[in-house]
N, C-alpha and C positions, 0 to 999 in steps of 0.2 A: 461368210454370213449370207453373203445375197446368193449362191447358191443356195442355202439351208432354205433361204424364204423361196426360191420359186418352187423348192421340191414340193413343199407345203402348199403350196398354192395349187401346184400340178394335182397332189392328193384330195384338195379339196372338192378341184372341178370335178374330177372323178367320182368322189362320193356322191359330187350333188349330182349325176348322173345317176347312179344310185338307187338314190333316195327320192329318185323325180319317177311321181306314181305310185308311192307303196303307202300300203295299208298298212299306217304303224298297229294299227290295235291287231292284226293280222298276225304282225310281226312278233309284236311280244307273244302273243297265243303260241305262236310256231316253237319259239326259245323255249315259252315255257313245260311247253309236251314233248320235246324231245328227250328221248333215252340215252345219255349219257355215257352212259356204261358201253356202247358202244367206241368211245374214244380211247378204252384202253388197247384192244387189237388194232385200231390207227396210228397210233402214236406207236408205239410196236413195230409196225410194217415199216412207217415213218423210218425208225431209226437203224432196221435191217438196212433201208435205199440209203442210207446215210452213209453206212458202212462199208455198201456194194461203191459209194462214190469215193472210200478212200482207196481201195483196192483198186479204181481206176487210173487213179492220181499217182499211187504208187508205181501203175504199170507205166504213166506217161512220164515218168521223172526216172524209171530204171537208166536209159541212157546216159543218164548225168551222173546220178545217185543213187544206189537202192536202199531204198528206205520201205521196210515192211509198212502195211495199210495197218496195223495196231499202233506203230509209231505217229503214223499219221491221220490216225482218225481223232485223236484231242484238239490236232490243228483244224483242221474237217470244221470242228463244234467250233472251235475260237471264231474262227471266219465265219461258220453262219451266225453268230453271235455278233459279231459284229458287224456285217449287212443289217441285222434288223434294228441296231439302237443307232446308226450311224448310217449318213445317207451317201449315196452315188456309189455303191458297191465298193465303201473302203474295206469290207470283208477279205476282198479280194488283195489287196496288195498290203494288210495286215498278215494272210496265209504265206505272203513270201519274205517278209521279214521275219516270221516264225520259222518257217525252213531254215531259212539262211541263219538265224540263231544257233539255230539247235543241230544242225545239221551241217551247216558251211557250203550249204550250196550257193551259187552266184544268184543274188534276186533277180538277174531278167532271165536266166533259164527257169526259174521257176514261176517266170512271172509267164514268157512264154507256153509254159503245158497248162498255165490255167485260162489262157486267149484259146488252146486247144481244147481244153474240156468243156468249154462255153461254147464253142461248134457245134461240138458233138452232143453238147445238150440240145443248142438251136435244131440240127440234124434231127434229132430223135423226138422234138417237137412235132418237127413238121412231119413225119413217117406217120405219128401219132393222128394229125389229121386226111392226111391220104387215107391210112385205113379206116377214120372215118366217113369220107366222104365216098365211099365205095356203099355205104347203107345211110347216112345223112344229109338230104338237101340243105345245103351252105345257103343262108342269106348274105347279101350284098356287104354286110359290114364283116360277116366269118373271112369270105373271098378274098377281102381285100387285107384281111388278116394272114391270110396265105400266102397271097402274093408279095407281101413284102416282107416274111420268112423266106419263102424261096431267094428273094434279091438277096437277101443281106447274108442267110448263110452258103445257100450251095456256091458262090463266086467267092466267097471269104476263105472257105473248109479248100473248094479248088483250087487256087491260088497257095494257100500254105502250103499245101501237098504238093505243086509245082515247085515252089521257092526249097523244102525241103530236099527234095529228091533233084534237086538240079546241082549238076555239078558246077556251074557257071554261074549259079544266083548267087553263094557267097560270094565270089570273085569280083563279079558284077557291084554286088552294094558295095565293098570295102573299096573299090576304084573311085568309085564315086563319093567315098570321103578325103581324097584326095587334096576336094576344091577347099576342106576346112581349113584356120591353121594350126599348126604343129601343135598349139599347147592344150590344142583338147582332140586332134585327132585320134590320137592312144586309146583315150577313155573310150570313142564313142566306138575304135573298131572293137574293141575288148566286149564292149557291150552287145557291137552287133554278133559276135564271135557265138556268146554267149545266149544269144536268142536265137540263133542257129540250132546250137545244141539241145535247146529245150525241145523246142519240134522234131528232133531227132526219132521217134517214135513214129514217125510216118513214113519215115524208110524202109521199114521192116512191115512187111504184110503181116505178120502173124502177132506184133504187137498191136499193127491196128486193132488189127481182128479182134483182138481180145480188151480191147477200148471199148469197141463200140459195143459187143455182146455187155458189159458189164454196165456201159449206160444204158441199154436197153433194161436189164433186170432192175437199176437203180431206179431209172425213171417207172419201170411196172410195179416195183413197189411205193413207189410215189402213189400212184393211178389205183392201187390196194387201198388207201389210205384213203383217198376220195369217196368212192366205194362205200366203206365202212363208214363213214361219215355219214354218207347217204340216209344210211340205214337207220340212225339214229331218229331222222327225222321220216320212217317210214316211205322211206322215197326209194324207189329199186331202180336203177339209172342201168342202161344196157352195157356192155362193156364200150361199143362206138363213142358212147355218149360219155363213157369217163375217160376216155380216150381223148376225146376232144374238148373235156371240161380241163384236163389235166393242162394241157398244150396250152390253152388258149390263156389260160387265167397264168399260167407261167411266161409267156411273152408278154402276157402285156408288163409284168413286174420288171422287163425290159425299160418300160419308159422311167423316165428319172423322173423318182416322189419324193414322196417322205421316209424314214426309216422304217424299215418294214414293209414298201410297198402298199403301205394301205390308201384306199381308194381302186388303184388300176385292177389290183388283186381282184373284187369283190365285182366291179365293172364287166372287169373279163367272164369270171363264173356267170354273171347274168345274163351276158351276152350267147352265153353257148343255154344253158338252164331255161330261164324265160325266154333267147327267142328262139331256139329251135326245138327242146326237147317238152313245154308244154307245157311247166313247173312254174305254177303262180309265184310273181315275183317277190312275196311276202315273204313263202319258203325258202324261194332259191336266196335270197340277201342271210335269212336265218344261217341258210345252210354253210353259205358263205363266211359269215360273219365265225361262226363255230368252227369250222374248218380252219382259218386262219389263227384263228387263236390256237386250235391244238398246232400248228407247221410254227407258229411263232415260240409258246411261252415254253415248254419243253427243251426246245433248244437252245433257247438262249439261258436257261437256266444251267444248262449242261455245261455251254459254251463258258459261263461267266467263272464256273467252276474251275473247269482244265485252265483259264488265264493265270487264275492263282496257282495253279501246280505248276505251271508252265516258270511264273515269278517272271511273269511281263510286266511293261511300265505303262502303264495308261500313258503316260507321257509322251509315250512314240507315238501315240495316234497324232501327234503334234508334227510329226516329223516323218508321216510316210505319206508326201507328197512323190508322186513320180519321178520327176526330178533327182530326188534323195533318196531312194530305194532302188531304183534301177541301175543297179553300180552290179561292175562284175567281181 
């Protein structure tokens, strides 16, 4: 519960960032002259990058399990369905007790390729704003949005690729559970065994290879989707600038909110929108606020779907604490 409340809290400062300066009567002007009709090709592009991220997940769980990206794109929806109604990204470790159902794979190899896919997004972020900053002067608050992209993921994605491809890192960590005693040593080498195997995928060059082109296309139909949104509100955004609207407003949903990310989400868009690309902040919150609604209610509508076909238990959301899911 006290989790729940600071995520809320976390959302709220954010909004009132916000909302500090806007012209509501602006605002509603904005909502209400927008064309709409433009959110059908977004939500569209939307759900192609949806699909381009099961095919990635697919490719990073080959070494374990293959399991086709059609198998895996209802789990795909389950998990963004459940990041948005359920906070701290329990999406994510609801996607590996769905595998390990349905599939029998060990939840920390699977919990493993989605700490990998979250790199690779991080990665694909920040490429996002290098090619923008090649035509975009960064203010001081984009910058230091940079710079602690670079911290966290180039040493994170480094490091796994080291631990992966070393012959001596598994050997390394399992000696070093040595110091535990016997009655849960078993478990935890099993488990590190197991999260070994996940990251398996970085062994091979030409699976990376094919990770990271398929985040790239996942995330450019993401940045489609921005785009066409744009439009709606007659606004023509350069590709730089949906590049860097893309990246920005998706790390900051990084920081832990409320379900759904609302506040950092919309923060973020205005941060890239009003201060560098020119977009009275009336529009850019409009733009925002509609934007989020089509990445939200769509999917989660999807999402809620596949759970019933799935014949999951809401119950488990009770019971997928790390602790209790990370078993091999």
């Amino acid at each position: 519960m006290r989790r729940i409340v600071i995520g809320i809290a976390i959302s709220l400062l954010f909004l009132g960032l916000a909302l500090r300066g806007q012209d509501f009567h602006a605002l509603a002007a904005a909502l209400r002259g927008a064309n709409y009709w433009w959110l059908l090709p977004a939500v569209a592009v939307y759900f192609l990058g949806a699909g381009l991220r099961a095919g990635r997940w697919a490719t990073l769980l080959a070494p374990v399990r293959r399991v086709s990206w059609r198998e895996l794109w209802p789990i795909v929806a389950v998990g963004y369905m459940a990041n948005n109604v359920l906070p701290f990204r329990t999406g994510e470790v609801v996607r590996a007790y769905a595998v390990g159902r349905q599939f029998g794979v060990s939840k920390t190899a699977t919990l493993a390729t989605i700490v990998l896919e979250r790199l690779l997004d991080g990665l694909t972020m920040l490429g996002f704003m290098v090619v923008a900053a090649t035509v975009v002067a960064f203010d001081s608050a984009l910058r230091h949005v940079a710079v602690v992209a670079t911290a966290v993921f180039l040493p994170g994605f480094g490091l796994l690729v080291v631990a992966a491809r070393s012959e001596r890192g598994l050997s390394l960590v399992l000696r070093a559970t040595r110091i535990l005693p016997s009655a849960v040593r078993g478990r935890v080498e099993r488990m590190i065994r197991s999260g070994f195997s996940g990251v398996a995928a970085l062994r091979s060059g030409a699976t990376l290879s094919r990770a990271v082109l398929l985040s790239l296309a996942a995330w450019s139909a993401e940045a489609a989707m921005y785009a066409l949104v744009a439009r709606a509100f007659d606004v023509d955004l350069s590709v730089p600038i949906v590049l860097l609207t893309t990246a920005v407003a998706n790390l900051a949903t990084l920081i832990p909110s409320s379900p759904g990310y609302i506040g950092p989400f919309e923060a973020g868009v205005l941060l890239v929108l009003a201060g560098v690309a020119g977009v009275s902040r009336a529009v850019a919150l409009s733009y925002a606020i509609v934007l989020h609604t089509a990445l939200y209610v769509p999917i989660t509508l999807v999402g809620l779907i596949y759970w019933s076909k799935l014949q999951l238990d809401w119950a488990v959301l009770r019971r997928t604490r790390t602790e209790e899911v990370v078993t091999s």
